[in-house]
N, C-alpha and C positions, 0 to 999 in steps of 0.2 A: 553403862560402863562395864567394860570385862573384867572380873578378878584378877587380881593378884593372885589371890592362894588359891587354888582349883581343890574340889573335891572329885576325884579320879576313881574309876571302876574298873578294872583290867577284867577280863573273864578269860581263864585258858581252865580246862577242865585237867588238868592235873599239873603237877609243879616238880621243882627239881628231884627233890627229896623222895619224892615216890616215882616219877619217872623221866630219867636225863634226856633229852631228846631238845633239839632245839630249839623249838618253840618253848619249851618251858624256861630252859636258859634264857632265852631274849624275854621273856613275861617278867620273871623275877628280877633280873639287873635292872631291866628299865625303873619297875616297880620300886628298888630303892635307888636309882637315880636323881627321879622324879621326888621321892621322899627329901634327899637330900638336896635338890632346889627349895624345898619349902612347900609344897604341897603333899593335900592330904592324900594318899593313895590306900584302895582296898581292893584286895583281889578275891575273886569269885571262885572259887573251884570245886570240883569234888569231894564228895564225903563217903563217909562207910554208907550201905544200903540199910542195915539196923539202928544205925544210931541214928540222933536227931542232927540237927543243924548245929554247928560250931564256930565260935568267934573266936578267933583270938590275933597274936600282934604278935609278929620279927620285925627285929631291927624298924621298926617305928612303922611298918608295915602291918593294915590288916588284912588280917586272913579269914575269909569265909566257907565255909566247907558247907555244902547244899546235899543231902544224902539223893542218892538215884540208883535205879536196877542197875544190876551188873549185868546188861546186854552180853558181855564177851560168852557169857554161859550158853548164848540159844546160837551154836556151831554154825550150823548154816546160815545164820546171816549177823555173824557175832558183831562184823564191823561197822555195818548199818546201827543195829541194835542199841550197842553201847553210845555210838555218838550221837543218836537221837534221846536216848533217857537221859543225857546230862546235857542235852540242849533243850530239851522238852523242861526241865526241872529249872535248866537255867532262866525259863523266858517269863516261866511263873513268876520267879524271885524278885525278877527284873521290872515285872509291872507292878509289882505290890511296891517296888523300894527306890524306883528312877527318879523320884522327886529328890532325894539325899543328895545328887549327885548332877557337878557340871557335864561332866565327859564322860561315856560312856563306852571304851575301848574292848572289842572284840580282838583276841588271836586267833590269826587262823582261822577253823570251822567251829572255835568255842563261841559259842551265843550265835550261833548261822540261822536262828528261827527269830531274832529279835526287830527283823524287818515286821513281824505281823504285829509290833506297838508303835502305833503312828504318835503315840507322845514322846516318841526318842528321836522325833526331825526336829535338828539341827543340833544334836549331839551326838550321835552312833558316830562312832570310829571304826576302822578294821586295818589292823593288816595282812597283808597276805603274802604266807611264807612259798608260796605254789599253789598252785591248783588240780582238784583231782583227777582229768583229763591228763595232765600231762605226768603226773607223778603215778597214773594206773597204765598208761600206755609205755611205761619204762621196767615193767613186770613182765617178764615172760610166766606163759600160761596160766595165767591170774585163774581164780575159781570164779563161780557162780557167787560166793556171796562178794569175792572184791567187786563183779561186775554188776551186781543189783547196788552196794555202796556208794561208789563210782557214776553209776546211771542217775538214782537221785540227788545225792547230795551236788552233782554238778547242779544243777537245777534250785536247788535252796541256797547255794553256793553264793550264784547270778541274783539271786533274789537279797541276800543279804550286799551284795557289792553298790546294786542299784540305789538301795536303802542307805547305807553310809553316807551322809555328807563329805567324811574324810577318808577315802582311802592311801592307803600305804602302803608300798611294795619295799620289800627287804633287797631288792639287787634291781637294777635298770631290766636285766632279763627279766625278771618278772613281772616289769612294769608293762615291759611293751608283749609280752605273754596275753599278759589280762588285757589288756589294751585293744589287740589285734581280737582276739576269740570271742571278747565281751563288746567289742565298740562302745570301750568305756573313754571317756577322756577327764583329766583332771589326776591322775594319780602318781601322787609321791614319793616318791624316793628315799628312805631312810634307813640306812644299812643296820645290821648288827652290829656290836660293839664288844670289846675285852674291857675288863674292869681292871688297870692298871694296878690299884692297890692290893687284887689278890697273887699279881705277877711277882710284883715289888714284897711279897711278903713270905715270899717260899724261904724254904729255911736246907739245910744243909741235907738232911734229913733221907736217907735212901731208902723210898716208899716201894719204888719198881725196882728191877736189876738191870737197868739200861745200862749203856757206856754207848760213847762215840763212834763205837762199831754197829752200833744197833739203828733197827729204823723203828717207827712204834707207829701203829693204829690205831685211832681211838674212835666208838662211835656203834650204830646200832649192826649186830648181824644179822645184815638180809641179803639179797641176791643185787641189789642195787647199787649197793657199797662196791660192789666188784672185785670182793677179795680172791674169790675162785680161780678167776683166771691168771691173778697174778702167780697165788699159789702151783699153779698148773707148771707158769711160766716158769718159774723156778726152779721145779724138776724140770725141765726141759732143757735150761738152758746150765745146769747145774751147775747153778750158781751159785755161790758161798755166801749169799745175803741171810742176814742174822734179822727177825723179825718178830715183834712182840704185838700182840694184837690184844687191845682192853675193850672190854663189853660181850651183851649175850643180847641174844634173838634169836628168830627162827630156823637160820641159818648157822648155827652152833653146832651140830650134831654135822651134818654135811662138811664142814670146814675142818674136825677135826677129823672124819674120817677120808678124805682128802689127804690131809697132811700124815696121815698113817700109811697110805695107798702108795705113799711119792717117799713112805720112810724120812721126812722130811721135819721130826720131833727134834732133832740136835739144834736144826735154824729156826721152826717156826713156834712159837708155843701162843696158846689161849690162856691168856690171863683170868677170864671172868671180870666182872667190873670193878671199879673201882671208885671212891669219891671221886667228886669233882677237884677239892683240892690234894689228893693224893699225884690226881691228875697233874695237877701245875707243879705242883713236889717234880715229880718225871718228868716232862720233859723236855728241859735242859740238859739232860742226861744221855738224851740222843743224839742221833747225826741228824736227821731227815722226820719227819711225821710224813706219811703214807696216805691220801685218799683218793683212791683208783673206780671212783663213782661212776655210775653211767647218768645220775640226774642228781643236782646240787643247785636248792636258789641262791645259795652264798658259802654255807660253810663256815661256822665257827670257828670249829677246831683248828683252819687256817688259819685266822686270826689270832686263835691263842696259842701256836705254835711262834708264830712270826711275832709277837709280842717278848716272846720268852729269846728271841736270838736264831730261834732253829728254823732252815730253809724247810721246805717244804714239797713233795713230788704229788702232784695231782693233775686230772684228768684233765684235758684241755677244751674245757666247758665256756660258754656265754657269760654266766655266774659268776665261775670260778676266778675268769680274768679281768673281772672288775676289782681286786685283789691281789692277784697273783700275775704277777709279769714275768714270761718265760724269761730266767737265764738273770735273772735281777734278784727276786726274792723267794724262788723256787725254781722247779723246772714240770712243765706241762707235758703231758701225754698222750699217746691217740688212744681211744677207747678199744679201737681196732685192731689195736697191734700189741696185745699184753705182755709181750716182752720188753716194750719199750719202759715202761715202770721197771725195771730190772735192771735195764742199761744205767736209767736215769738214777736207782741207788748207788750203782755199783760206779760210776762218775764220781759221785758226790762222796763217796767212801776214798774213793783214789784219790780225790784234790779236796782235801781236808779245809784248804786256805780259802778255797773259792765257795765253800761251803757254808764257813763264818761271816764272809763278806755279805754271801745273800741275807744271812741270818739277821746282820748287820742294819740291811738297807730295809727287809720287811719287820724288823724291830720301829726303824723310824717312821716308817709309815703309819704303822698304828698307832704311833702317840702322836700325829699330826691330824690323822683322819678316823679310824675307828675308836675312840677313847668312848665310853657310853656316858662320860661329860659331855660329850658334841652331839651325841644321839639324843639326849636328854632336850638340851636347848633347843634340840631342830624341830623334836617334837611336842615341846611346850611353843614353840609358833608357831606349828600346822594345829595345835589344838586354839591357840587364839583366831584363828581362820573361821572356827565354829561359834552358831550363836548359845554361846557362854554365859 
């Protein structure tokens, strides 16, 4: 007979608090989703390289911190590196302590080596936010070390999908991605989710200097985001679009010397980051959220933009419009034509009413279908699927 209360294992090698990026988003809400059905959940992740191993417990949540080298330090193949010493440390942990535990949930490429403990068939879970084939061929002039990380991890990648009894795809497009590339069949469907009670709990409080006139970015700076060529667009078509971009990456320095180039400091400014809930404080405070992506498996921040009221202007991706219906609860863009993100603000700025309306209809949709109550339930029966 299957439990009732599951004792659950999440593994993502780092978490919101030390680095926002979506996967760690979707690790953690599930993680007290699932807490708040009734079961036990513990998540695996990173620790300092000096210090020992750490336990401890949010919000009824525990947290385990495994220490591993800081691969990021050996340059030339830093990305390899790092995600193998925290998958290597992870798979140790993992054999010494899989007995504690019904379901054993990989994100992502966290735990990618734990196909080599054949005592985790019929509990290994995974899901998969993308894969590195198509998220490395979306990189113009990628290096030699993304292309040595890229080369193997596709290959342990495949090897951990085979090994899951349950796999998971975050958007249909990545279902039939993996599907197609892997000649996998059997994989599931379970989007991301907005946690309603942090939407519903925003307070008056003016964290950003948004208004109605403004569009806002949120999200990591790299060249994939495709802020450049909007930017680009902008001087070009000199356009009076007012724009606030939040976050840093590698693409910080380039973006603001860009926006210097084009004299373009009055409309664009780089916020640097900001919490998450600082985040949902903002933005209701805009017209539009901004993500002009060349590669997206779903897109959170759509989510929590269209939860809070506010339409949405983004890239006219596979992913994306499983979510976002042009001209209903956003407006879609061609990747091609970076002016088109411009027109498509500068619309939405002009018909203020039809702006609310989409705000309107992508508010209702997430508390119909994305709430991570729904995500929670879908994936507490794809986890009764395994032998438990």
């Amino acid at each position: 007979m299957k439990p009732t209360k599951m004792n659950i294992l999440l593994i993502c090698k780092s978490l919101p608090w030390r680095f926002k990026g979506g996967i760690q988003t979707h690790t953690w809400n599930l993680a007290l989703a699932l807490t708040e059905k009734g079961h036990s959940v513990t998540v695996l992740t990173g620790g300092a390289y000096r210090e020992g191993e750490k336990q401890y417990e949010i919000d009824g949540v525990g947290i385990i911190e495994i220490p591993f080298f800081p691969g990021r330090y050996l340059k030339p193949i830093s990305n390899l590196a790092e995600e193998f010493s925290f998958n290597w440390q992870a798979k140790n942990w993992v054999k010494k302590n899989h007995s504690c535990f019904n379901v054993i949930h990989t994100q992502g490429r966290s735990g990618y080596l734990l196909y080599m403990i054949p005592a985790l068939k019929g509990r290994l879970a995974n899901t998969i936010h993308g894969i590195i084939s198509r998220e490395s061929s979306s990189e113009k002039g990628w290096s030699f070390n993304s292309k040595l990380h890229a080369w193997l991890t596709q290959k342990i990648e495949y090897k951990l999908l085979k090994a899951a009894q349950l796999k998971i795809a975050v958007s249909k497009d990545v279902c039939e991605e993996i599907s197609l590339s892997n000649h996998l069949e059997g994989v599931e469907v379970i989007p991301n989710g907005v946690k309603l009670s942090t939407v519903e709990a925003i307070t008056n409080k003016q964290v950003l200097a948004g208004d109605k006139t403004k569009f806002l970015f949120v999200g990591r700076l790299h060249p994939v985001k495709g802020l450049a060529p909007v930017i680009t667009a902008i001087a070009k078509t000199k356009s009076k679009i007012q724009l606030d971009i939040v976050g840093n990456g590698p693409q910080y320095k380039t973006l603001k010397d860009l926006i210097k180039k084009h004299k373009l400091e009055s409309q664009i400014t780089l916020l640097g980051e900001y919490s998450n809930a600082q985040i949902h404080e903002a933005i209701p405070s805009y017209r539009a959220l901004l993500l002009p992506s060349s590669y997206e498996t779903q897109g959170i921040v759509l989510l929590e933009a269209n939860a809070h009221g506010v339409p949405v202007v983004a890239t006219d991706l596979a992913a994306i419009r499983e979510s976002v219906t042009h001209g209903e609860n956003g407006l879609l863009c061609n990747i091609e034509q970076p002016e088109s993100y411009v027109f498509a603000m500068e619309y939405l700025l002009e018909n203020p009413a039809e702006a609310e309306g989409m705000g309107a209809i992508g508010k209702e949709r997430i508390s119909s279908v994305f709430t991570w109550d729904k995500v929670a339930e879908r994936t507490i029966e794809s986890y009764q699927k395994l032998a438990v």
